[in-house]
PDB file of N, CA, C, O and CB in Angstrom:
ATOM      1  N   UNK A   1       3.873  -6.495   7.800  1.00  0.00           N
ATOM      2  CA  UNK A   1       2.799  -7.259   7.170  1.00  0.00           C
ATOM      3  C   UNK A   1       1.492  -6.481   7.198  1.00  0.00           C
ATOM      4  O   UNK A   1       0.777  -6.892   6.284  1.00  0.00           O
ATOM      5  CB  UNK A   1       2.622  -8.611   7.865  1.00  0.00           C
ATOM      6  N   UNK A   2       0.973  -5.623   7.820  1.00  0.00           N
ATOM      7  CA  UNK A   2       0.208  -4.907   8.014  1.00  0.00           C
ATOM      8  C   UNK A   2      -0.386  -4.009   7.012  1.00  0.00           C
ATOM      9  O   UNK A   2      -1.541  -3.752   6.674  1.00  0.00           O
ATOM     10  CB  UNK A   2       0.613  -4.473   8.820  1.00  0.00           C
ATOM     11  N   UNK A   3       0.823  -3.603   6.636  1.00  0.00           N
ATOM     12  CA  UNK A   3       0.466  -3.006   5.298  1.00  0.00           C
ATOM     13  C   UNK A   3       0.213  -4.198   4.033  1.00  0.00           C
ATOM     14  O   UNK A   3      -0.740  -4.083   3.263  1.00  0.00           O
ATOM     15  CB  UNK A   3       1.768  -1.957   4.887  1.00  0.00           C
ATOM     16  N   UNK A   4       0.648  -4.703   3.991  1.00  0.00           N
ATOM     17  CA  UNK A   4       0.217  -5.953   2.942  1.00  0.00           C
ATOM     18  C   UNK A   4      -0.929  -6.380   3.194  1.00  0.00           C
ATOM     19  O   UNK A   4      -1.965  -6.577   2.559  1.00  0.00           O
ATOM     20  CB  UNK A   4       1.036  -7.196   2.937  1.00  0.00           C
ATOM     21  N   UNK A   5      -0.642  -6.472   4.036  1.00  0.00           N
ATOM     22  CA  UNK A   5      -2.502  -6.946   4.574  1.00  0.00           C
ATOM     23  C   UNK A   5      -3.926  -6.204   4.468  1.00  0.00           C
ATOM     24  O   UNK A   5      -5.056  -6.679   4.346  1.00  0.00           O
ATOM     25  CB  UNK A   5      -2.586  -7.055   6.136  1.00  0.00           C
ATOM     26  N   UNK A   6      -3.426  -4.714   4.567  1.00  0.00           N
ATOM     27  CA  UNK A   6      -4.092  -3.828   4.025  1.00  0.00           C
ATOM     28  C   UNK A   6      -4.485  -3.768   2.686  1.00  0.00           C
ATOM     29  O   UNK A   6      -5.688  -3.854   2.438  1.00  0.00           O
ATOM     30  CB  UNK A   6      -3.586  -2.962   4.261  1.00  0.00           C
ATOM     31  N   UNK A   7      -3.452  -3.597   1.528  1.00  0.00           N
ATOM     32  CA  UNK A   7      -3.910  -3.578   0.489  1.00  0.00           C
ATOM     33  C   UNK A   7      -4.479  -4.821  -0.172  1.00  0.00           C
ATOM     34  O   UNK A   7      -5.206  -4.727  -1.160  1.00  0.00           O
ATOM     35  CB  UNK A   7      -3.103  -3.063  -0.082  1.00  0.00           C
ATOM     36  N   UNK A   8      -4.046  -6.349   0.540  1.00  0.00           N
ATOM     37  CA  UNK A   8      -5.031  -7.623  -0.098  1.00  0.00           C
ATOM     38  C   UNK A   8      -6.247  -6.932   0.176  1.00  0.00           C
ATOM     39  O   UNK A   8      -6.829  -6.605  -0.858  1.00  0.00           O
ATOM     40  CB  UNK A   8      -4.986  -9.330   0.691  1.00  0.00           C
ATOM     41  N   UNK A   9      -6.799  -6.614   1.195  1.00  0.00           N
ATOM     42  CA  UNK A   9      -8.291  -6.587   1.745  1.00  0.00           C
ATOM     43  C   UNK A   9      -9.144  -5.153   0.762  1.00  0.00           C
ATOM     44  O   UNK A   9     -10.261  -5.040   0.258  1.00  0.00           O
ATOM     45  CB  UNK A   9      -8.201  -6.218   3.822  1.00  0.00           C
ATOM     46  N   UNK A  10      -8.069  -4.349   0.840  1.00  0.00           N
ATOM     47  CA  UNK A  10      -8.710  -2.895  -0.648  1.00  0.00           C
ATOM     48  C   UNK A  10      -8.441  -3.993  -1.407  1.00  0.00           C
ATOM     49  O   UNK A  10      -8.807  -4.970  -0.753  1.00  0.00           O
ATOM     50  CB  UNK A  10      -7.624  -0.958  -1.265  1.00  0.00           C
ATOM     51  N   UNK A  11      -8.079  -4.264  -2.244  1.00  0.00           N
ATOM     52  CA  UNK A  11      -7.890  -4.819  -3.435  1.00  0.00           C
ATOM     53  C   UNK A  11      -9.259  -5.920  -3.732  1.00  0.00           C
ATOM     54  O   UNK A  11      -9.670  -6.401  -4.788  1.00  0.00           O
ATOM     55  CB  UNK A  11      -6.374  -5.522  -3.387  1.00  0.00           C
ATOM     56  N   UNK A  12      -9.714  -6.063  -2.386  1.00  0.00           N
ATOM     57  CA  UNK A  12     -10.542  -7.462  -2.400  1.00  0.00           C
ATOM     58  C   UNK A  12     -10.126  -9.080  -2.516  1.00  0.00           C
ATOM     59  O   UNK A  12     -10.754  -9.911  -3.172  1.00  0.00           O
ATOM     60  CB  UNK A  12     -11.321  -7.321  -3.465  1.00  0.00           C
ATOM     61  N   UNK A  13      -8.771  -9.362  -1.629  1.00  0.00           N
ATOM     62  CA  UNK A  13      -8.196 -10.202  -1.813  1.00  0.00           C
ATOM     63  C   UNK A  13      -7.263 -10.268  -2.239  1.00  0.00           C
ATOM     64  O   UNK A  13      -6.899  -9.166  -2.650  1.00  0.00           O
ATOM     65  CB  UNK A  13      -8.575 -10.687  -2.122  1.00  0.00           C
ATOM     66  N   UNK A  14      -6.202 -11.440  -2.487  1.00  0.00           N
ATOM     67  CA  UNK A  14      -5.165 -11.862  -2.831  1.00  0.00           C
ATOM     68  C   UNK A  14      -4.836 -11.969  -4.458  1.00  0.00           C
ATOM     69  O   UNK A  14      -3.952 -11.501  -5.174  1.00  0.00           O
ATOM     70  CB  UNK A  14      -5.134 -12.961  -2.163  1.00  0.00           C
ATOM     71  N   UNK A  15      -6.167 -12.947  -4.712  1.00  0.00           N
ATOM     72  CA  UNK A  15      -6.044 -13.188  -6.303  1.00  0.00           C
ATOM     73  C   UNK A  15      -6.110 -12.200  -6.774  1.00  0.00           C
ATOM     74  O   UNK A  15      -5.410 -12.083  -7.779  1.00  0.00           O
ATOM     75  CB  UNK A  15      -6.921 -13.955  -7.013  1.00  0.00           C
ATOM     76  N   UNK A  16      -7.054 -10.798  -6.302  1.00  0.00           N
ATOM     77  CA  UNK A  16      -7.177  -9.797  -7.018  1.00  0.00           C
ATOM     78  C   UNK A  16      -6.415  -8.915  -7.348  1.00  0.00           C
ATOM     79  O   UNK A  16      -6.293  -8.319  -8.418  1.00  0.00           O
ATOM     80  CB  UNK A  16      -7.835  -9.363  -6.739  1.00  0.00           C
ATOM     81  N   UNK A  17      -5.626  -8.792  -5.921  1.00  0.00           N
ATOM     82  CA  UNK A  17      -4.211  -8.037  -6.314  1.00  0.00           C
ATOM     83  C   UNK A  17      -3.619  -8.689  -7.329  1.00  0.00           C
ATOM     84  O   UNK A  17      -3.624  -8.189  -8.454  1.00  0.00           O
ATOM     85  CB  UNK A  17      -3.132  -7.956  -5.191  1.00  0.00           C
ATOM     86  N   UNK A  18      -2.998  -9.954  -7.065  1.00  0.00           N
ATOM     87  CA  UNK A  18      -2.063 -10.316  -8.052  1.00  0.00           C
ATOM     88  C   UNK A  18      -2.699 -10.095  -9.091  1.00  0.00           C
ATOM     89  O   UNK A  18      -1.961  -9.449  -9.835  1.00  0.00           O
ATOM     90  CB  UNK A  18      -1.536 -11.573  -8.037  1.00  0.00           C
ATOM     91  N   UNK A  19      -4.059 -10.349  -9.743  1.00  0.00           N
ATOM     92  CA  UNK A  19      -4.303  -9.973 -11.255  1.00  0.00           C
ATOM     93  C   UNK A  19      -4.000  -8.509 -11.522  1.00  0.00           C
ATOM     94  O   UNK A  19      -3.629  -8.104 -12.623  1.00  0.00           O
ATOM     95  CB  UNK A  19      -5.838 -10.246 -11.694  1.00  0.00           C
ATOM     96  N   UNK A  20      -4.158  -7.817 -10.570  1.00  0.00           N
ATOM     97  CA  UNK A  20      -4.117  -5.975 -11.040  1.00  0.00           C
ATOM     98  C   UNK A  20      -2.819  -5.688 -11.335  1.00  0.00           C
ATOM     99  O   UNK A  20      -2.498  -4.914 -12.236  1.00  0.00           O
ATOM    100  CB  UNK A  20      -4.558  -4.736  -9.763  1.00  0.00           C
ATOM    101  N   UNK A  21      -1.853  -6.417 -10.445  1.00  0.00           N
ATOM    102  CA  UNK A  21      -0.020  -6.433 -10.408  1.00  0.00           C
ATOM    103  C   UNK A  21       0.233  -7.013 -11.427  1.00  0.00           C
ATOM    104  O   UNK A  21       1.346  -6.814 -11.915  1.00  0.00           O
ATOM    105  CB  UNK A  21       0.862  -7.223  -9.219  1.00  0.00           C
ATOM    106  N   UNK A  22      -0.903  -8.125 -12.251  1.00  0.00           N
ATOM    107  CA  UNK A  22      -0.144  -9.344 -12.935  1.00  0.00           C
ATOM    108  C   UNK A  22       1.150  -9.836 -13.245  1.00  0.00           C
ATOM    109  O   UNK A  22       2.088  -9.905 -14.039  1.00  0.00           O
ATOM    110  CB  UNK A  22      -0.437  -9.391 -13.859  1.00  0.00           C
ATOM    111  N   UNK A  23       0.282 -10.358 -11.345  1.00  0.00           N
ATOM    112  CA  UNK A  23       1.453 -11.716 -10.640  1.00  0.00           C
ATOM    113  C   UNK A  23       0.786 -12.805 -10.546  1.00  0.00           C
ATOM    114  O   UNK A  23      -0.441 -12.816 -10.634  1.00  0.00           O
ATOM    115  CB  UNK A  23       2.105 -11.559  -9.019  1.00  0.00           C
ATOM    116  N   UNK A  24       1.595 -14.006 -10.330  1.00  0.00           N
ATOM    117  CA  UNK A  24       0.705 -15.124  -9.762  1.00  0.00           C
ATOM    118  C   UNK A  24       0.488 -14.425  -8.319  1.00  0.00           C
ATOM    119  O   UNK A  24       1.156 -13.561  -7.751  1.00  0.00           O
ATOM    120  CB  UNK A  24       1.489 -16.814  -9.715  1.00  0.00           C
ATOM    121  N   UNK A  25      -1.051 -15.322  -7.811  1.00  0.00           N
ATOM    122  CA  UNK A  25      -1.355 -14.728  -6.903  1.00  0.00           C
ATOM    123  C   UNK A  25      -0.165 -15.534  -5.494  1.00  0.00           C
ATOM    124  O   UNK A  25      -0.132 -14.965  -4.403  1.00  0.00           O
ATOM    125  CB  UNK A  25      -3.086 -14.834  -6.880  1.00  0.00           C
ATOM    126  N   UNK A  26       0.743 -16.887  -5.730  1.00  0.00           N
ATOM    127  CA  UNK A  26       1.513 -17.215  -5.365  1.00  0.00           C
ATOM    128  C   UNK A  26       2.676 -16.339  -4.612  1.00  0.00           C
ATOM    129  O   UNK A  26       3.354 -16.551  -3.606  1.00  0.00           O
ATOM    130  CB  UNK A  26       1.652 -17.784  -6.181  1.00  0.00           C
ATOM    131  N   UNK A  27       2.614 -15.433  -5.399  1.00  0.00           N
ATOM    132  CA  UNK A  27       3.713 -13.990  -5.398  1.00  0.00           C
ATOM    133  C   UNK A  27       3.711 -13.699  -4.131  1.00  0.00           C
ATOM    134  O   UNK A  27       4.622 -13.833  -3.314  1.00  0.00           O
ATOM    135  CB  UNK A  27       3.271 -12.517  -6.270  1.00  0.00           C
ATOM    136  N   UNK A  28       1.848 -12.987  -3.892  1.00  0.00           N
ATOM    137  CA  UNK A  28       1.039 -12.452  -2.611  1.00  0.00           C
ATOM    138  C   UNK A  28       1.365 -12.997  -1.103  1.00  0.00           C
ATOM    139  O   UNK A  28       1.364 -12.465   0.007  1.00  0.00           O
ATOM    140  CB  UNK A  28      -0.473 -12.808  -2.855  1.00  0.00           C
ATOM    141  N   UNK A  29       1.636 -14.270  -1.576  1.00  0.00           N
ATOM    142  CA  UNK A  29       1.894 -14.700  -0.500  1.00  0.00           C
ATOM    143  C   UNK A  29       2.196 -15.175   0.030  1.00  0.00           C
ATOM    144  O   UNK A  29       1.842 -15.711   1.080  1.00  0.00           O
ATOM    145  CB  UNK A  29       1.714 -14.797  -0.180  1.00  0.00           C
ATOM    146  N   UNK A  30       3.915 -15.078  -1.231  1.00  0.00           N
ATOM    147  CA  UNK A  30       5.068 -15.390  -0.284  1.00  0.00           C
ATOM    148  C   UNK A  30       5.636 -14.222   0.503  1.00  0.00           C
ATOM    149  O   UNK A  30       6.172 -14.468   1.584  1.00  0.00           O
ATOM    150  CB  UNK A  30       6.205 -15.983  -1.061  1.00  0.00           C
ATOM    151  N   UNK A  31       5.563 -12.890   0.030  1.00  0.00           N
ATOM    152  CA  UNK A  31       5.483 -11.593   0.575  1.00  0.00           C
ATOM    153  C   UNK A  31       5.398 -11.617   1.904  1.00  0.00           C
ATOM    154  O   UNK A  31       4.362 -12.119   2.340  1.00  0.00           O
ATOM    155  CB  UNK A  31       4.472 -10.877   0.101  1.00  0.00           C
ATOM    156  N   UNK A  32       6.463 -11.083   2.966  1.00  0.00           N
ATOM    157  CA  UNK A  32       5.936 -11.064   3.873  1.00  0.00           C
ATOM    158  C   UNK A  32       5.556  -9.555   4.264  1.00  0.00           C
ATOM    159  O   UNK A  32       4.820  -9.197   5.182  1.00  0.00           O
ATOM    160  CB  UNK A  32       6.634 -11.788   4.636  1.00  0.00           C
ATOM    161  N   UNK A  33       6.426  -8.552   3.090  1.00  0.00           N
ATOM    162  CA  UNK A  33       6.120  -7.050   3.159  1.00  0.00           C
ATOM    163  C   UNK A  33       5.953  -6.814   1.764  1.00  0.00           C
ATOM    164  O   UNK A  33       6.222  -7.621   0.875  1.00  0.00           O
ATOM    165  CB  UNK A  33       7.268  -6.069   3.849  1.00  0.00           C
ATOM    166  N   UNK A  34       5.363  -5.330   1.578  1.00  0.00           N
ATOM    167  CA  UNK A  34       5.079  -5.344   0.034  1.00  0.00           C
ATOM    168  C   UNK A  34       7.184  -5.114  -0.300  1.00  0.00           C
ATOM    169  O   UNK A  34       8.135  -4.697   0.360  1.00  0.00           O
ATOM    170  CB  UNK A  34       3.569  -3.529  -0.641  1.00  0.00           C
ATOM    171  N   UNK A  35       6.983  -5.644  -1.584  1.00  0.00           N
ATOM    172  CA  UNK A  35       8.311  -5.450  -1.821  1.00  0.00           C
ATOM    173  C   UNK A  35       8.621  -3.834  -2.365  1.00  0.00           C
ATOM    174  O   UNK A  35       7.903  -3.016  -2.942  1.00  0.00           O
ATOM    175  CB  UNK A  35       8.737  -6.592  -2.876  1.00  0.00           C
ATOM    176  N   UNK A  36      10.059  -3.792  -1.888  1.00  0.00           N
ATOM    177  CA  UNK A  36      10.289  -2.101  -2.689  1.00  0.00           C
ATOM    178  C   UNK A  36       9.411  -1.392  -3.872  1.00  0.00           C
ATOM    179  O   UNK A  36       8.587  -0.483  -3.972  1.00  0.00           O
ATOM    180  CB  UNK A  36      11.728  -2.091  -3.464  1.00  0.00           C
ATOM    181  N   UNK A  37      10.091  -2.369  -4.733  1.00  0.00           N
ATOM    182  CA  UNK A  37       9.956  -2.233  -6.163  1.00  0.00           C
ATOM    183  C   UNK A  37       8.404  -2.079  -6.458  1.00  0.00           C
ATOM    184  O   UNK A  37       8.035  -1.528  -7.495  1.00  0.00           O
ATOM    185  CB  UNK A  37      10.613  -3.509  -6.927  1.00  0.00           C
ATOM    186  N   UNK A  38       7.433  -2.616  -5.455  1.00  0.00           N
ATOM    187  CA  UNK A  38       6.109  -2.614  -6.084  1.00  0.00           C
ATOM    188  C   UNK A  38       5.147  -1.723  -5.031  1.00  0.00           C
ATOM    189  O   UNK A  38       3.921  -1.725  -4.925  1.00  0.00           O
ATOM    190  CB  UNK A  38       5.550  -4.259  -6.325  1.00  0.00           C
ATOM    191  N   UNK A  39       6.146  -0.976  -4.306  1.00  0.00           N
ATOM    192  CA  UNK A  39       4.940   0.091  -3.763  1.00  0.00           C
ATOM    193  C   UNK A  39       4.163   0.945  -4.188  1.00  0.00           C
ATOM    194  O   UNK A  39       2.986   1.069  -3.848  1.00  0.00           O
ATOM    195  CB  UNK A  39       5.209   0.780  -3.109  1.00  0.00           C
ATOM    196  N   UNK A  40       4.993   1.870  -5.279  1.00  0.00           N
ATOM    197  CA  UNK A  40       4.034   2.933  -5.545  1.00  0.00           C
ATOM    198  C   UNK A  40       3.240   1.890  -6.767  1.00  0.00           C
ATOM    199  O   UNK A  40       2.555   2.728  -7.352  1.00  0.00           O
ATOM    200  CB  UNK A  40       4.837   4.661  -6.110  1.00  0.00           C
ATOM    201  N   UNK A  41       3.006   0.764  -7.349  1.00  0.00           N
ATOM    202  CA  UNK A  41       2.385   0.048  -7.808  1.00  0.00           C
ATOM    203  C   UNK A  41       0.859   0.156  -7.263  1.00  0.00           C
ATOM    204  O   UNK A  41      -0.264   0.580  -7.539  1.00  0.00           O
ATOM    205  CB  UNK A  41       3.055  -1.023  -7.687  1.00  0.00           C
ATOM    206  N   UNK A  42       1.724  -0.615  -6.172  1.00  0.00           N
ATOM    207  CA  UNK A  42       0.427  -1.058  -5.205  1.00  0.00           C
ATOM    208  C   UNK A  42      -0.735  -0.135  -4.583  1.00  0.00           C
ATOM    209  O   UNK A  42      -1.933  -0.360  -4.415  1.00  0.00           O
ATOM    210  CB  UNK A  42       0.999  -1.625  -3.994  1.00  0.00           C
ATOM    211  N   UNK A  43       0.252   1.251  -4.238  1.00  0.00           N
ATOM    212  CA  UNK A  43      -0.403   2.140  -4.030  1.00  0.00           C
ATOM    213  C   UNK A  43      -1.102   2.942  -5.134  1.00  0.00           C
ATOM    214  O   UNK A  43      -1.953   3.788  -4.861  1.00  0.00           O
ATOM    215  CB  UNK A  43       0.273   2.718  -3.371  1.00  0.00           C
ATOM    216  N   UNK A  44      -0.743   2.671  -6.324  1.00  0.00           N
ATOM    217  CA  UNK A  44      -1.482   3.073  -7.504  1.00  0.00           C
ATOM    218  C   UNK A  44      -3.050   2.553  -7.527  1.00  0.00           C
ATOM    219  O   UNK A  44      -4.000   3.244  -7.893  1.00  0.00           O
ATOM    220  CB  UNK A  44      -0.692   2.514  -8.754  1.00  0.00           C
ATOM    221  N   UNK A  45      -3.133   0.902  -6.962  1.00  0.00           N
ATOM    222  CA  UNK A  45      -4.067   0.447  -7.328  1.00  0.00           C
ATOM    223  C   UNK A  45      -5.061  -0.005  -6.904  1.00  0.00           C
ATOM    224  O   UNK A  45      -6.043  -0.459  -7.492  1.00  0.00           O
ATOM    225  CB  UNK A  45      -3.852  -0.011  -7.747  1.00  0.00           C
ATOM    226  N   UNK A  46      -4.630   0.205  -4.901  1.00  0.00           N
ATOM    227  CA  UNK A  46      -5.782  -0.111  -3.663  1.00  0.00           C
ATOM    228  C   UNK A  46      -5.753   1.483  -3.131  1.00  0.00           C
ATOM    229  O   UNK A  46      -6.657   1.878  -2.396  1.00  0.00           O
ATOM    230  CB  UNK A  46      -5.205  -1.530  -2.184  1.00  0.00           C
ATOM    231  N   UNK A  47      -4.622   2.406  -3.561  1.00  0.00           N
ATOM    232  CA  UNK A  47      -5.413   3.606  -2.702  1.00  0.00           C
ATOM    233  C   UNK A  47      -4.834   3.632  -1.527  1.00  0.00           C
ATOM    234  O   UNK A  47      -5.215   4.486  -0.727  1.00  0.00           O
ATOM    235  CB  UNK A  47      -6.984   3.442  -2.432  1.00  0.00           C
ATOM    236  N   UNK A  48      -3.667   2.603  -1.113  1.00  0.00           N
ATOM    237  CA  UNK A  48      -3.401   2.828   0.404  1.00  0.00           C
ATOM    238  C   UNK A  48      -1.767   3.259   0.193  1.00  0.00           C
ATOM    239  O   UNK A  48      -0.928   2.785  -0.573  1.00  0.00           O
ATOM    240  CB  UNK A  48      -3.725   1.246   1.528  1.00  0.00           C
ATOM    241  N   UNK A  49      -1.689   4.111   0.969  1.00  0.00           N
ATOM    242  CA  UNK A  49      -0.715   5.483   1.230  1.00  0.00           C
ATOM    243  C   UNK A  49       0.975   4.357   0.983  1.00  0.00           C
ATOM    244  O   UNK A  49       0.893   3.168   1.294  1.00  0.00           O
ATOM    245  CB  UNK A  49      -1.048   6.475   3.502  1.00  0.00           C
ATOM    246  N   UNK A  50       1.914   4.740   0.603  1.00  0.00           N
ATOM    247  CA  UNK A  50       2.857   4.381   0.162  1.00  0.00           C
ATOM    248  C   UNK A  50       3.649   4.144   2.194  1.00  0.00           C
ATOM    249  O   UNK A  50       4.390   3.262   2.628  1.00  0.00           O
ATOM    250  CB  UNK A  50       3.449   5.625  -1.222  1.00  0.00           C
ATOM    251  N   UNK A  51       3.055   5.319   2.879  1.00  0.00           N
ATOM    252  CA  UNK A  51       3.712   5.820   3.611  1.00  0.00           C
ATOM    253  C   UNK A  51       2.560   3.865   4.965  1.00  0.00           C
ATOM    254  O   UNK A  51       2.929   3.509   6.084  1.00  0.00           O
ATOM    255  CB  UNK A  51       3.478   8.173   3.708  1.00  0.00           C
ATOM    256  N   UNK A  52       1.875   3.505   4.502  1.00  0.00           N
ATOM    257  CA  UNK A  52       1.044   2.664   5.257  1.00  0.00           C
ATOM    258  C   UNK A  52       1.641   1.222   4.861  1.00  0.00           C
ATOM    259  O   UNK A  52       1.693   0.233   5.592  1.00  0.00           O
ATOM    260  CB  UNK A  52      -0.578   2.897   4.909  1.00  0.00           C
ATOM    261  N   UNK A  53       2.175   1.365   3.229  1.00  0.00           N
ATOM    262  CA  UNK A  53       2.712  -0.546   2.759  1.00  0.00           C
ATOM    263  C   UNK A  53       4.081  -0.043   3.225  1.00  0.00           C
ATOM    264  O   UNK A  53       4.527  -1.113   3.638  1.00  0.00           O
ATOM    265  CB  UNK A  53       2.657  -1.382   0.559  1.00  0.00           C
ATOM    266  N   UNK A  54       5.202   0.984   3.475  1.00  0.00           N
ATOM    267  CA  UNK A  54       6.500   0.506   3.535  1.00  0.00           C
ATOM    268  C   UNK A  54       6.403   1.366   4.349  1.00  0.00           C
ATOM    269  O   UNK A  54       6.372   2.371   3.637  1.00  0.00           O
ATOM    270  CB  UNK A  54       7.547   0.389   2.505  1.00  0.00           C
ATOM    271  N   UNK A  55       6.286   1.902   5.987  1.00  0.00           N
ATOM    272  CA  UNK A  55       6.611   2.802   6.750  1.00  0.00           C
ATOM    273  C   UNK A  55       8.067   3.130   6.592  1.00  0.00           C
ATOM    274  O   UNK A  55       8.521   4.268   6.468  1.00  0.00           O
ATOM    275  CB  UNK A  55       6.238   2.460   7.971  1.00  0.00           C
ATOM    276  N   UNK A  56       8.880   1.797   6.611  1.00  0.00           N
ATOM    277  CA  UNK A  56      10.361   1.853   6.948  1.00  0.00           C
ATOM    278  C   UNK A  56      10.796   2.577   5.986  1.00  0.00           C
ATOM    279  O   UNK A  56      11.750   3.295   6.284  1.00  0.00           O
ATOM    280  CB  UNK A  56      11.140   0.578   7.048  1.00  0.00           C
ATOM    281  N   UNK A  57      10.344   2.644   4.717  1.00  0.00           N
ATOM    282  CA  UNK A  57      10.870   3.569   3.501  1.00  0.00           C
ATOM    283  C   UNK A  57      10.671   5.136   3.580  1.00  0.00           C
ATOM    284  O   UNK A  57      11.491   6.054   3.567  1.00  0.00           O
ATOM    285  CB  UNK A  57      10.125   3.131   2.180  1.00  0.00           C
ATOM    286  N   UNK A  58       9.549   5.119   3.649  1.00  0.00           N
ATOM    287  CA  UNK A  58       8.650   6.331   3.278  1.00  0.00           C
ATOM    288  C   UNK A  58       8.027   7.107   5.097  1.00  0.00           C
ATOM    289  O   UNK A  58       7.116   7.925   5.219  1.00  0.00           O
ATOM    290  CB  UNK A  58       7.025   5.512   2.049  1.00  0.00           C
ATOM    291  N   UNK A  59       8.729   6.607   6.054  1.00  0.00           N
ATOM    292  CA  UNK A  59       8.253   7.547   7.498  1.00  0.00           C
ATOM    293  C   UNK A  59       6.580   7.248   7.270  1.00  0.00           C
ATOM    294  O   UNK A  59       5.997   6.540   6.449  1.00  0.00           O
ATOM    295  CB  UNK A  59       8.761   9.714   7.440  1.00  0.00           C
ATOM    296  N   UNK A  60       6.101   8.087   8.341  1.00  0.00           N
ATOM    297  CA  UNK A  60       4.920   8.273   8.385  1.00  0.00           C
ATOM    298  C   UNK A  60       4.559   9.339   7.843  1.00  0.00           C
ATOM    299  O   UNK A  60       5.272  10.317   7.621  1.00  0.00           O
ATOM    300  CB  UNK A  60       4.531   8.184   9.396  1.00  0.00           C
ATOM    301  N   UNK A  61       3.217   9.183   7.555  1.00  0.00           N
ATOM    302  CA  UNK A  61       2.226   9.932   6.911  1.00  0.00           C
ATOM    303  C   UNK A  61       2.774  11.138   7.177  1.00  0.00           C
ATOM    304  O   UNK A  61       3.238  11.287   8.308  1.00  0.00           O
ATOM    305  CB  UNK A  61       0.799   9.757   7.338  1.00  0.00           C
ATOM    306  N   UNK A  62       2.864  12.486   6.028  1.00  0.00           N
ATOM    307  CA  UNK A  62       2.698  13.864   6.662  1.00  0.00           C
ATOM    308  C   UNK A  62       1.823  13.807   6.940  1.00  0.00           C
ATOM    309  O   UNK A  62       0.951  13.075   6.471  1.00  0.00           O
ATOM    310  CB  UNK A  62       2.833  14.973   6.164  1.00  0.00           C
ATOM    311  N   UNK A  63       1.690  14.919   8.220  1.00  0.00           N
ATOM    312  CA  UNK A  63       0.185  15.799   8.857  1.00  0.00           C
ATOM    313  C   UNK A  63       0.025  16.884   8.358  1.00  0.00           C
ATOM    314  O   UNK A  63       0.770  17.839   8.576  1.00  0.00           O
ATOM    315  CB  UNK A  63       0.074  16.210  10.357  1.00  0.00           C
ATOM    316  N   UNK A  64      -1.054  16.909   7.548  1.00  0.00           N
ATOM    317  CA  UNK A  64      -1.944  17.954   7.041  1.00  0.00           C
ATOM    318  C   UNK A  64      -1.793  19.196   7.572  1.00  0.00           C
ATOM    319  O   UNK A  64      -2.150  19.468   8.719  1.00  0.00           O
ATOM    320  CB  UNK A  64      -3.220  17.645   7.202  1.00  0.00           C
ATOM    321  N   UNK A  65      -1.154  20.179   6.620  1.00  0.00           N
ATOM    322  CA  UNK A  65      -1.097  21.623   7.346  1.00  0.00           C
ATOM    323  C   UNK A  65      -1.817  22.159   7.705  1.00  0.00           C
ATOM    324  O   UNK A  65      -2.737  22.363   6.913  1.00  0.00           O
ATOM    325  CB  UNK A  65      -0.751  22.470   6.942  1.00  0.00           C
ATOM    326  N   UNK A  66      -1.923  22.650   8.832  1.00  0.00           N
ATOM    327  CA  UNK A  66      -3.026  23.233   9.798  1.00  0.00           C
ATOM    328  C   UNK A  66      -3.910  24.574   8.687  1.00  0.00           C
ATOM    329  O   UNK A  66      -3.412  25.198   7.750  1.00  0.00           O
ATOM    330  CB  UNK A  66      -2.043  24.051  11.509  1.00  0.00           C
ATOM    331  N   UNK A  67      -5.038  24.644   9.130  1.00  0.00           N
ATOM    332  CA  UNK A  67      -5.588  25.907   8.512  1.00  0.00           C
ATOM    333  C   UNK A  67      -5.691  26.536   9.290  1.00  0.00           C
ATOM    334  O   UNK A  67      -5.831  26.383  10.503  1.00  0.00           O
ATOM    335  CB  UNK A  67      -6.643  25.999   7.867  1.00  0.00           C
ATOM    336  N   UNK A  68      -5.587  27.917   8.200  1.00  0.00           N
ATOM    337  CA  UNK A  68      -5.448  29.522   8.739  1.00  0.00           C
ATOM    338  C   UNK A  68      -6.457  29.956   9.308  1.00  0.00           C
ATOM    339  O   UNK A  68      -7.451  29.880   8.585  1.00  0.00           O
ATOM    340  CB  UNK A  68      -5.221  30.563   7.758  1.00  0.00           C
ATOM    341  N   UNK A  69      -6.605  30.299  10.102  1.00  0.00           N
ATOM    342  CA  UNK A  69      -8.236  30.829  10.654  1.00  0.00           C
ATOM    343  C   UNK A  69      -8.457  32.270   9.840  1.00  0.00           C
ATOM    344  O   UNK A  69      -7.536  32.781   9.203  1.00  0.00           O
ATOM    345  CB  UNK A  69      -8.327  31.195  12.709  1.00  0.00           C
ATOM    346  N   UNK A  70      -9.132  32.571   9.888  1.00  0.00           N
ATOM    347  CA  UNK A  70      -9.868  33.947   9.164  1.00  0.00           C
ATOM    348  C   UNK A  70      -9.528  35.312  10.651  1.00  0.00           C
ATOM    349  O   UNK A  70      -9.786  35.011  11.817  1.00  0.00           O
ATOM    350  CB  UNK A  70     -12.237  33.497   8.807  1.00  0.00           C
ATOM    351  N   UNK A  71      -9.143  36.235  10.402  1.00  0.00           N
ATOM    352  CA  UNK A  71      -9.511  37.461  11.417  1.00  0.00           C
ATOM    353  C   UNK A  71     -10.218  38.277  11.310  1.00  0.00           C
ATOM    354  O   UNK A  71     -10.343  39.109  12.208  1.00  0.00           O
ATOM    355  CB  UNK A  71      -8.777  38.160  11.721  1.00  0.00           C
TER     356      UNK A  71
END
C-alpha cells in the first residue's frame, strides 16, 4: 500500500489520479496495491519509480553507478 499511497499524494489525491488514469476515483480505492497492469501508467504520471508502486515486480531501485574519479 505504500506505494499507492505514494502516488495518490504526487498525484494530489485520489480523485486526481483517477481523472489522469480515467478511472472512477472508486477504482483508487478499492486498490489495495497499484494493480499490474497500471504501473508503468502510474508511473508515467506521478513520477514515482515503478520499482516504489510494485517492489514485488520490479526489485528495488538500481543503485546508481558509482563515478570514476579522475587521476
Amino acid at each position: 500500500m505504500d506505494g499507492l499511497r505514494k502516488a495518490i499524494e504526487a498525484a494530489g489525491g485520489g480523485a486526481e489520479l483517477a481523472r489522469r488514469l480515467n478511472v472512477r476515483r472508486q477504482a483508487i480505492y478499492q486498490w489495495r496495491e497499484v494493480p499490474p497492469l497500471r504501473v508503468l501508467e502510474i508511473e508515467r504520471v506521478t513520477g514515482i519509480s515503478r520499482h516504489v508502486l510494485r517492489p514485488d515486480l520490479y526489485g528495488p531501485a538500481p543503485s546508481p553507478l558509482p563515478q570514476e574519479t579522475a587521476a
